[in-house]
Structure formats: C-alpha cells, structure tokens
C-alpha atoms as an extended CHARMM CRD file, in Angstrom:
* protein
*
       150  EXT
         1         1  UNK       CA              2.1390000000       14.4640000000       28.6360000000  PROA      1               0.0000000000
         2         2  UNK       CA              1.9310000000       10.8190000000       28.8800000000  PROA      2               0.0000000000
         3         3  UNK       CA              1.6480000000        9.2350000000       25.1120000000  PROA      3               0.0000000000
         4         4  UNK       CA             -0.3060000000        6.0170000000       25.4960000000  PROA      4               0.0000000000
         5         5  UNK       CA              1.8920000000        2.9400000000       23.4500000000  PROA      5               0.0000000000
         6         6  UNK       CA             -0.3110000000        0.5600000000       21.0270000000  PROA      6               0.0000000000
         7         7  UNK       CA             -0.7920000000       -2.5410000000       22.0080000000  PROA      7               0.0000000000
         8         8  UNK       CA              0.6400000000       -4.6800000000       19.5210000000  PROA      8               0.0000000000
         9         9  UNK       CA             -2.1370000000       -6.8780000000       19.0070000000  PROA      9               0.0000000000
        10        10  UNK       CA             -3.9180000000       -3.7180000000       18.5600000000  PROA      10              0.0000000000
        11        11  UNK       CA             -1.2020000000       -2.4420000000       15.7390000000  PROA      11              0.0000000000
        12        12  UNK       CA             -1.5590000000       -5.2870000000       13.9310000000  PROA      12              0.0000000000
        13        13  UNK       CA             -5.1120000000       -5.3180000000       13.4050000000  PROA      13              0.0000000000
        14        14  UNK       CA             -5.0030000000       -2.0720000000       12.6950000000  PROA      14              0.0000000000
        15        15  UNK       CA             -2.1750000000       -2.9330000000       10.1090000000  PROA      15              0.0000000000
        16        16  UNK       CA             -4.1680000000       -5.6350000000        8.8270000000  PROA      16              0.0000000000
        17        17  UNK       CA             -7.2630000000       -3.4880000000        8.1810000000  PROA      17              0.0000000000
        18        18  UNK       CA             -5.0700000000       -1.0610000000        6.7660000000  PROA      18              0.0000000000
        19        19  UNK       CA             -4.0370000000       -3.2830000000        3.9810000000  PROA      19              0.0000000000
        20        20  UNK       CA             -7.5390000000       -5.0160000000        3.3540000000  PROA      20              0.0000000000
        21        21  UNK       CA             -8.8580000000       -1.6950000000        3.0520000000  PROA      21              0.0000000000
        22        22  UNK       CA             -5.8980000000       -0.9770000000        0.2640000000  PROA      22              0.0000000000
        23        23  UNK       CA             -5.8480000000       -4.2890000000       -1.5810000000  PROA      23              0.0000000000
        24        24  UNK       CA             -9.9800000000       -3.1080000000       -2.3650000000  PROA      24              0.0000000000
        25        25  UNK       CA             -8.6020000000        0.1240000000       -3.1670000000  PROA      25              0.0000000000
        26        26  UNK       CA            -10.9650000000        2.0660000000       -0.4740000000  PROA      26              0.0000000000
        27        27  UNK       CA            -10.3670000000        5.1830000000        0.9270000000  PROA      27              0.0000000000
        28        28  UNK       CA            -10.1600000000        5.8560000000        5.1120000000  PROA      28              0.0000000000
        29        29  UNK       CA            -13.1360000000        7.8520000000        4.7490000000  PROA      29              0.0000000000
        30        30  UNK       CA            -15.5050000000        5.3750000000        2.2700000000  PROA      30              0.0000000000
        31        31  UNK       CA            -14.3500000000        2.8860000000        4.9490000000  PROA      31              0.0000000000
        32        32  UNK       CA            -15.7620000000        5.2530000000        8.1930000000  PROA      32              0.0000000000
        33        33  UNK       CA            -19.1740000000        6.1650000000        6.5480000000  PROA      33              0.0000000000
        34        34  UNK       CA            -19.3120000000        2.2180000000        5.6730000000  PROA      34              0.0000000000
        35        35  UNK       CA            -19.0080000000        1.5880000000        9.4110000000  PROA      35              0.0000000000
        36        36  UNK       CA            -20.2650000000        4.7410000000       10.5040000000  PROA      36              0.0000000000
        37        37  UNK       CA            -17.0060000000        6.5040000000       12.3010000000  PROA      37              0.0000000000
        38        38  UNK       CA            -14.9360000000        9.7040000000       11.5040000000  PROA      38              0.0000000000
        39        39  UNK       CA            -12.4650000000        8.6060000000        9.2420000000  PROA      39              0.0000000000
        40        40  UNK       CA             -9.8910000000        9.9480000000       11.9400000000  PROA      40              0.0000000000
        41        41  UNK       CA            -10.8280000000        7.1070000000       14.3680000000  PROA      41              0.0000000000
        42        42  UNK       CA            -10.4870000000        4.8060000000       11.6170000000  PROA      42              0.0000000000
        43        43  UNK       CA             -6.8210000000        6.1020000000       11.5170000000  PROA      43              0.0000000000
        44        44  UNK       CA             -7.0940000000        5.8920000000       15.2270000000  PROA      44              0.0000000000
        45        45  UNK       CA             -7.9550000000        2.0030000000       14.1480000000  PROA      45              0.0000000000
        46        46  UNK       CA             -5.3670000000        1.5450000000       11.6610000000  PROA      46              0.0000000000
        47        47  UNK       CA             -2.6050000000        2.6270000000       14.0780000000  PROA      47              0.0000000000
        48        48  UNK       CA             -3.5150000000        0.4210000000       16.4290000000  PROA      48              0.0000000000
        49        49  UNK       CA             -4.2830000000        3.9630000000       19.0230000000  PROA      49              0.0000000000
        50        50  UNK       CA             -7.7710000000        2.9450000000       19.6800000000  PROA      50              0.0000000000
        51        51  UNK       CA             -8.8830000000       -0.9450000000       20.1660000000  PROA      51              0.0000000000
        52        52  UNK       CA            -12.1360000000       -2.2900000000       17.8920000000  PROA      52              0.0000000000
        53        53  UNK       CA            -15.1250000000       -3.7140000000       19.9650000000  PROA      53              0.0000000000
        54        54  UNK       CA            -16.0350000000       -7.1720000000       18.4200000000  PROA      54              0.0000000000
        55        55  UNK       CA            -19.3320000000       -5.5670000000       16.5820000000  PROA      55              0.0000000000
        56        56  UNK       CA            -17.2650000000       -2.9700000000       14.9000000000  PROA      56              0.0000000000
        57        57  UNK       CA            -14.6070000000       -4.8670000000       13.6510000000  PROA      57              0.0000000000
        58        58  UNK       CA            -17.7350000000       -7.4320000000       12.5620000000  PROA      58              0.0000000000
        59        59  UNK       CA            -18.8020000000       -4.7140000000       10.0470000000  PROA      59              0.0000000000
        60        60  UNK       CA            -15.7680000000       -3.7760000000        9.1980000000  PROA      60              0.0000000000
        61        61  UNK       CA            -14.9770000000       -7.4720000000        8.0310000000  PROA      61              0.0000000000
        62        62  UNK       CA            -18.0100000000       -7.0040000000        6.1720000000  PROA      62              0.0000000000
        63        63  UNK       CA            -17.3530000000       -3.9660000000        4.7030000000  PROA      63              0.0000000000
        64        64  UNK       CA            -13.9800000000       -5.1080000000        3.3940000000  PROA      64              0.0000000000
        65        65  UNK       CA            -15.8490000000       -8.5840000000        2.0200000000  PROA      65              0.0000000000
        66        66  UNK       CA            -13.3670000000      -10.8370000000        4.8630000000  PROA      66              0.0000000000
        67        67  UNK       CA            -13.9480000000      -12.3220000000        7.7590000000  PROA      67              0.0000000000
        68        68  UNK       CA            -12.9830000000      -11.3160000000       11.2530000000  PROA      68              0.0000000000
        69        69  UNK       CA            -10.5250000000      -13.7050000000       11.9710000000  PROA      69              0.0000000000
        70        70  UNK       CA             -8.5690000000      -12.6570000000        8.4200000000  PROA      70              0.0000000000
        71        71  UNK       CA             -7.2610000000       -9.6550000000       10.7630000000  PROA      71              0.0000000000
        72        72  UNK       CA             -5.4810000000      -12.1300000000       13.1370000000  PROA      72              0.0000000000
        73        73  UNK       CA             -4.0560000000      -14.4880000000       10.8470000000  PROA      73              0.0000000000
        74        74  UNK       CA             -0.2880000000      -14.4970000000       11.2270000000  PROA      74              0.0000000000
        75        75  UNK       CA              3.1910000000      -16.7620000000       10.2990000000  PROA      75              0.0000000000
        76        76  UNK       CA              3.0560000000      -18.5530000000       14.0290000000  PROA      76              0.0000000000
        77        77  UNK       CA              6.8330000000      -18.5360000000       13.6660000000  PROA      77              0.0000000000
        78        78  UNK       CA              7.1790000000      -14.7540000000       13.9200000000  PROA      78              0.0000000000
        79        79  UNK       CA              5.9400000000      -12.7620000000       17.0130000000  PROA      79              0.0000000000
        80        80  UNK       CA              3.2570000000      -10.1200000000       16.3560000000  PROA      80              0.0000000000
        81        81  UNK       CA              5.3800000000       -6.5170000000       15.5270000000  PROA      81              0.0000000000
        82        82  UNK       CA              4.1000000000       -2.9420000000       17.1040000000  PROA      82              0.0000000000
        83        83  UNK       CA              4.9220000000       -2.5240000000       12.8960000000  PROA      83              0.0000000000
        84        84  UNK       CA              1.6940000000       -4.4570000000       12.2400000000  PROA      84              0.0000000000
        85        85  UNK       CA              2.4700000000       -6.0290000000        8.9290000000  PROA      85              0.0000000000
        86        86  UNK       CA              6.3770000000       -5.5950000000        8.7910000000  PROA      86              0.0000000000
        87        87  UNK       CA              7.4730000000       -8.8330000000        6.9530000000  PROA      87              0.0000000000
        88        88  UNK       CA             10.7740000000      -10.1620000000        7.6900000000  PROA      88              0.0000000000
        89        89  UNK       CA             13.5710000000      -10.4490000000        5.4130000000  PROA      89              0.0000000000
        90        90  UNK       CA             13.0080000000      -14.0040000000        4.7590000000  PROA      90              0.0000000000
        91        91  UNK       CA              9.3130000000      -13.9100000000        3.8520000000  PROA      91              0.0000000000
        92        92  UNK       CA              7.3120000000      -15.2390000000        1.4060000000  PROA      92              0.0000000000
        93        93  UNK       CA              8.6270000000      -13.0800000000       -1.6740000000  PROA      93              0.0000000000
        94        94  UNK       CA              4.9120000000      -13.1110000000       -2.9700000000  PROA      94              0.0000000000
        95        95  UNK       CA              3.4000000000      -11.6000000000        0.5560000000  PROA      95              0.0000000000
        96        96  UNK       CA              6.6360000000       -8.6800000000       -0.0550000000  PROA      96              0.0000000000
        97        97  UNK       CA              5.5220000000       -8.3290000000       -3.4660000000  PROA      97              0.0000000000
        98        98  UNK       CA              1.7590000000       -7.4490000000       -2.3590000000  PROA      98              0.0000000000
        99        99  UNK       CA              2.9510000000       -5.1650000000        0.3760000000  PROA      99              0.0000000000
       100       100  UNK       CA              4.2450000000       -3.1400000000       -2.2770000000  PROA      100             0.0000000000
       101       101  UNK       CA              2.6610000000        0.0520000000       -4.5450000000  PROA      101             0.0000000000
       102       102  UNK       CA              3.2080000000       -2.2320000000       -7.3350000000  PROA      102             0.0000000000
       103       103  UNK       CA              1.6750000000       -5.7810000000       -6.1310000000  PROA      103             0.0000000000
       104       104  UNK       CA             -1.5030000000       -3.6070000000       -5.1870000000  PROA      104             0.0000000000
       105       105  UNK       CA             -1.4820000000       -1.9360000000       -8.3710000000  PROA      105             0.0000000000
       106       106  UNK       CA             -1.1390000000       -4.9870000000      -10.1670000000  PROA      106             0.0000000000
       107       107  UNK       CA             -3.6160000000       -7.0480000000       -8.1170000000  PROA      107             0.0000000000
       108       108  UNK       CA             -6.1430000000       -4.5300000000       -8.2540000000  PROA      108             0.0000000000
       109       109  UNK       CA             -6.3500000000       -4.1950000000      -12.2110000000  PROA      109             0.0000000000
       110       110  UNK       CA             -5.8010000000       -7.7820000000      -12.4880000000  PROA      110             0.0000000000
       111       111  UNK       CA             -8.8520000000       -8.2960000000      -10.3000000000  PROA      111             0.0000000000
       112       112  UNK       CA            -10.8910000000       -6.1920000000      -12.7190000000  PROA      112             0.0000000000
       113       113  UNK       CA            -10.3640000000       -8.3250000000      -15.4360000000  PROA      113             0.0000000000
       114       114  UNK       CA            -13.6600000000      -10.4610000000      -15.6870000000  PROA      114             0.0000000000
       115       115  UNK       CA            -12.6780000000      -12.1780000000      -18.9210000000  PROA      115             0.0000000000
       116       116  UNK       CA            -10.7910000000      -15.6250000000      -17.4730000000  PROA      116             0.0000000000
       117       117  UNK       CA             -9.0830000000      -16.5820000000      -20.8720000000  PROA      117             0.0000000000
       118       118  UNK       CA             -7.6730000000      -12.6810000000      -20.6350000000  PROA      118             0.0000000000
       119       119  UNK       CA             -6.2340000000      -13.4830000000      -16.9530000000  PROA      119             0.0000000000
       120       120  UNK       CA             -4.5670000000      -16.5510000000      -18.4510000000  PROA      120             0.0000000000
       121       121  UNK       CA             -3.0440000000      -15.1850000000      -20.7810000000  PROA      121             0.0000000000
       122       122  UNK       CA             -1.5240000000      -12.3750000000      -18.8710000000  PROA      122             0.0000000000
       123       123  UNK       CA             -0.4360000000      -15.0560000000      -16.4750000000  PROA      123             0.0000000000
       124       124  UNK       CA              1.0140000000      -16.9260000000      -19.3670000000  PROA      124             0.0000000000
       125       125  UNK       CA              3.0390000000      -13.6030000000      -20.7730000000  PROA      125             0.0000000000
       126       126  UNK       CA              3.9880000000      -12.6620000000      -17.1610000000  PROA      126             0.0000000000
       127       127  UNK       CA              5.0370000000      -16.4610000000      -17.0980000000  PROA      127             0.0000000000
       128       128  UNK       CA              7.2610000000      -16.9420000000      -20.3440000000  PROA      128             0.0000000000
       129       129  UNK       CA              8.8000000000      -13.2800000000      -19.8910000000  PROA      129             0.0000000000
       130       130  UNK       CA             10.0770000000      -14.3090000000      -16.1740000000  PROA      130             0.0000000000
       131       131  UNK       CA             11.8370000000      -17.6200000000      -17.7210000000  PROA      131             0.0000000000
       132       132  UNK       CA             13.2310000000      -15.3210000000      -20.4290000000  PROA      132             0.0000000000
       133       133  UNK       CA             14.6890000000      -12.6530000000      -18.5990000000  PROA      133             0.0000000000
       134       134  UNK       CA             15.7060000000      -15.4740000000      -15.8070000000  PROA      134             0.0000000000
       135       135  UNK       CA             17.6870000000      -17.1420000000      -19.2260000000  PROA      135             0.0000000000
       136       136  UNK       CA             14.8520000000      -20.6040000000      -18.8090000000  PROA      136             0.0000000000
       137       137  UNK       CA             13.8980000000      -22.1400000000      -21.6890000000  PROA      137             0.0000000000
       138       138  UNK       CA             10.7620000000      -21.4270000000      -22.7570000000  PROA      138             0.0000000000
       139       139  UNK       CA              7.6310000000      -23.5860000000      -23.2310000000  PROA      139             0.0000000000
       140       140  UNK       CA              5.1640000000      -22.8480000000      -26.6220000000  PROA      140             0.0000000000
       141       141  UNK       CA              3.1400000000      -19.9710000000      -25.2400000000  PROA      141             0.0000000000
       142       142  UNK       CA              0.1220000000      -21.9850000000      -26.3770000000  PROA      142             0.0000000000
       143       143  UNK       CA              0.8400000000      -25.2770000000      -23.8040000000  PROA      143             0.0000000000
       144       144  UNK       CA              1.2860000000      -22.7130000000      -20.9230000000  PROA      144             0.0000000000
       145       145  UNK       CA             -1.8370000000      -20.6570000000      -21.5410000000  PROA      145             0.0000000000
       146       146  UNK       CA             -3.3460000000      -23.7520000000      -21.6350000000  PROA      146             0.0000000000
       147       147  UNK       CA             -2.4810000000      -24.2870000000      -17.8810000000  PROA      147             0.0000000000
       148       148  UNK       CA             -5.5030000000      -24.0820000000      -15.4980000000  PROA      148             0.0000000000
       149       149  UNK       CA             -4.9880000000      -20.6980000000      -13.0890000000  PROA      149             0.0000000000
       150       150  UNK       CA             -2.4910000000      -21.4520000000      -10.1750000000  PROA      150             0.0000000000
C-alpha cells in the first residue's frame, strides 16, 4: 500500500490550525460543525494528510477569530518542518512556553480575566516572584503594578 507523505507546507498549516484551535480551547469536532466537515477530516487537516482549499481555510480563520495568513507566518530563518510547529532548541523561550500544557492553561484563564487591574496584578505577582526566586532585588509591588501591560 502506498502511504501518501504530507507536504510540509501542508503539515504546518495543519500544525498551525492545530494550535489556534487549542490556544481558544476548541474541540476538533466544535471546529468541523463550525466549518461544516467531519471532525476526522479536520484531523485529516491538522496532520497536514489532506490540503485546505482557500474558502475553507477562509472560514476556518474565521472560526478561530485570525486571519488566513496567521497559518503561514513563520521564523524566515528556520525551514518549514513535516513537524509543523516543532520549535528549535534556541527559540523564543516565550513561543516554548505557549507550546506547552501549561502556557495554554495559563493563557487561557488569563484571557478570561476581564477585570484589567486583576491582569496587572497577576502580572505584577508573576513579576516580583520571578526576581525572587531568580535572587533580583525586588521593586515595591505597588511601582510595578503600576506598570502599563507589556
């Protein structure tokens, strides 16, 4: 039997979606009765097996609140991977961090939090409990809550 290889521009769309789809915290099947497909063929998508007209992956960009050309963005120093989003070991630690359970968790109930004096102070805590366990001194907790969101 002759197993057809993904193209790798196709892998890392589908890779791309993949993520989008997990940042919002959407399941493969919300995702295929939002675009109206089996939520097999959006597997099919997300491993890069089957390729996305332009329509479809239009809706799906709109489905997923992004635009189309959000599933092609790429460092231009590293070559596209049949891994889709496989970071290399010298990435951005903040793009590893997000690929993980935890930066999704974390993102996702951050993102919940409508209240901006809340998020600033959570960023502030985060903040002042990095420079402590990384031995910094520490700043009052009152001059950086009163920094603006980074």
């Amino acid at each position: 039997m002759n197993v057809k290889t993904p193209n790798a521009i196709d892998s890392y769309v589908g890779a791309r979606i993949r993520t989008r789809r997990q940042l919002l915290g959407m399941s493969q099947e919300r995702l295929a009765e939002q675009i109206g497909v089996t939520f097999q063929q959006v597997q099919k998508y997300e491993k890069g097996i089957n390729r996305i007209g332009a329509s479809r992956l239009q809706r799906i960009a709109e489905v997923l609140h992004t635009s189309p050309s959000f599933f092609f963005e790429q460092n231009e120093s590293e070559p596209l991977s049949l891994q889709g989003l496989d970071l290399p070991e010298n990435a951005d630690p903040v793009a590893q961090f997000l690929r993980t359970k935890e930066g999704l968790v974390l993102n996702r109930a951050f993102l919940k939090i409508a209240d901006r004096d809340i998020r600033e102070t959570i960023i502030a805590l985060v903040k002042a409990m990095a420079q402590a366990e990384s031995g910094l001194t520490l700043t009052s907790m009152t001059d950086v809550n009163r920094r603006p969101l980074e």
